[in-house]
C-alpha positions as CSV (number, residue, x, y, z in Angstrom):
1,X,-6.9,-10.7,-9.6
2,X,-5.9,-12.0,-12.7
3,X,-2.7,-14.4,-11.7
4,X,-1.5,-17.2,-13.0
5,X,-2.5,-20.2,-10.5
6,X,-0.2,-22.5,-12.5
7,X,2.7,-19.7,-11.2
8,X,2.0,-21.0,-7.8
9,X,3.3,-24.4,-8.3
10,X,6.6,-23.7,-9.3
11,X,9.6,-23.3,-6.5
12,X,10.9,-20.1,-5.6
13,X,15.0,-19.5,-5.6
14,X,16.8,-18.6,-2.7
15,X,16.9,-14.7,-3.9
16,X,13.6,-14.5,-5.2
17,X,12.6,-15.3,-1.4
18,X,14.8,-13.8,0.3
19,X,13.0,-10.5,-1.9
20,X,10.0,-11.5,-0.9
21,X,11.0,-11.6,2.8
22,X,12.3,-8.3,2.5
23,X,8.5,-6.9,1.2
24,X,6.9,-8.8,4.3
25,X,9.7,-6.9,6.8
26,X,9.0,-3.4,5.2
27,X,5.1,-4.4,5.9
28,X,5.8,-5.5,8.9
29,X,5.7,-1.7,10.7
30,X,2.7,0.2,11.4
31,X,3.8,3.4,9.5
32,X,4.9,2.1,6.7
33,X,1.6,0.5,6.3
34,X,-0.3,3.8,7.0
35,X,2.0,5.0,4.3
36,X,1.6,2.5,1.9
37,X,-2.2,2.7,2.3
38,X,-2.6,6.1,2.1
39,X,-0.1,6.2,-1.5
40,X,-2.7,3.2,-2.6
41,X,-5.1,6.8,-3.3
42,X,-2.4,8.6,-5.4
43,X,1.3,10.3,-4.8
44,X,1.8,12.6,-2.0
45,X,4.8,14.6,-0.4
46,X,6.1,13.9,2.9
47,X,4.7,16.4,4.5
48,X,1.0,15.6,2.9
49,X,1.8,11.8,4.3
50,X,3.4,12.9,7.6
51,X,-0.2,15.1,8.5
52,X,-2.3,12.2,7.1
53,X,-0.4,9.3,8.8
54,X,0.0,11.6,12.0
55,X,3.7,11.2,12.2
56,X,6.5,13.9,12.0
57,X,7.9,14.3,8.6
58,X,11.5,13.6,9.7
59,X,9.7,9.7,10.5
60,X,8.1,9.6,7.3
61,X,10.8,10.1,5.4
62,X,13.3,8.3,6.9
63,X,10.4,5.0,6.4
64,X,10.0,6.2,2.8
65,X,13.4,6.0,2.4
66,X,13.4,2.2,3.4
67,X,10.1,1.6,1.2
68,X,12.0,2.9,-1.9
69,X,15.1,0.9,-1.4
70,X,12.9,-1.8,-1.2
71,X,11.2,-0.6,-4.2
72,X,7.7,-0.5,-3.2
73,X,7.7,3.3,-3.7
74,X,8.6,5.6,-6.5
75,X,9.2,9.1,-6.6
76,X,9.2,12.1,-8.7
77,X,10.6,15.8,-8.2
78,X,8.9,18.9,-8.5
79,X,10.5,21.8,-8.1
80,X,12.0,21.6,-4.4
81,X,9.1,19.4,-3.7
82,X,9.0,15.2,-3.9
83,X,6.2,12.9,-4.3
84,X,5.8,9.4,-4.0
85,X,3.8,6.7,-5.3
86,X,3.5,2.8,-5.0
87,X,6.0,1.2,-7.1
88,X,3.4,-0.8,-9.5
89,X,-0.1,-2.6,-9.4
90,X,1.3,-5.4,-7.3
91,X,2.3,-3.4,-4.2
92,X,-0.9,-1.2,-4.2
93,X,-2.4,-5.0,-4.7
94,X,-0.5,-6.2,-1.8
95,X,-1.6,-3.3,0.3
96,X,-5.2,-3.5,-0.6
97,X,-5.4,-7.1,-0.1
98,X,-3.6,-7.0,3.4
99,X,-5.9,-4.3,4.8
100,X,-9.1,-5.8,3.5
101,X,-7.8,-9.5,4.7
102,X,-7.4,-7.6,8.1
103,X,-11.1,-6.3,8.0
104,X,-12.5,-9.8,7.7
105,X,-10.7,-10.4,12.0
106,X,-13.0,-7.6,12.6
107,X,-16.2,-7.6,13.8
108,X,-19.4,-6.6,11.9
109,X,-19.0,-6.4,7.9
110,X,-15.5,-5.2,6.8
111,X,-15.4,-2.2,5.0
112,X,-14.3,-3.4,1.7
113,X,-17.9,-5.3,1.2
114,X,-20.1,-2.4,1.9
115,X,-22.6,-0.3,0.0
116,X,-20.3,1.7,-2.5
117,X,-21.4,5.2,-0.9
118,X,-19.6,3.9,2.7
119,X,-16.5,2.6,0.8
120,X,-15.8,6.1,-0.7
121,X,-16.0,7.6,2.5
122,X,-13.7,4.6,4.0
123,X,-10.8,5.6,1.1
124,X,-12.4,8.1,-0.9
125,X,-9.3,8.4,-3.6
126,X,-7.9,4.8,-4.1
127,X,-10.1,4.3,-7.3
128,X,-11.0,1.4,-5.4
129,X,-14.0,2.0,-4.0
130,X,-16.6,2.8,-7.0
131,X,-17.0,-0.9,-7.7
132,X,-13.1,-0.9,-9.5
133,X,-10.8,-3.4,-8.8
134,X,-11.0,-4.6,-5.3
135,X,-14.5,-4.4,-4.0
């Protein structure tokens, strides 16, 4: 990632951390992870999320709703259909980095550091895995 290290060293506001603190609550729940994580491949419709997360699409929408006030999702109409997406590069960067942090507690080598041919069958559509950003 291509931060600004000097960034680090200055002191957050009251409301910028309270923001943040909200980010960390809406990760801190196993669907919306899922959710997030499967929206780090590209926008899908409740119903696409609720079959791939294996949750029933009343759940899933009622988390997505949270997600977007929060504004780590976006979404975008069509027709009588809705699709969401991460917000911007820093929450599917957020996402990515929290799941492959998580695969270094694992045992053996975590997933993210594999031959390129296992990581697109790990997360085939993220864009991630064919040596782009991330790996």
């Amino acid at each position: 990632m291509n931060a600004d290290k000097r960034a680090c060293r200055r002191r957050l506001d009251e409301d910028q951390v309270g923001l943040v603190v909200e980010v960390f609550r809406m990760l801190a729940d196993a669907t919306r992870v899922q959710v997030l994580w499967q929206l780090v491949g590209g926008e899908l419709s409740v119903n696409e999320l609720a079959e791939r997360v294996g949750k029933p699409a009343p759940s899933v929408s009622q988390h997505l709703a949270k997600l977007r006030m929060a504004r780590l999702v976006h979404t975008r109409r069509e027709g009588t259909s809705i699709y969401y997406s991460v917000a911007n590069e820093h929450v599917q960067q957020l996402v990515t980095d929290a799941v492959f942090n998580a695969e270094h507690a694992g045992p053996g080598i975590p997933g993210h550091h594999r031959a390129t041919s296992d990581l697109q069958v790990i997360h085939e559509s993220t864009g991630l895995a064919a040596g782009g950003e991330g790996s």
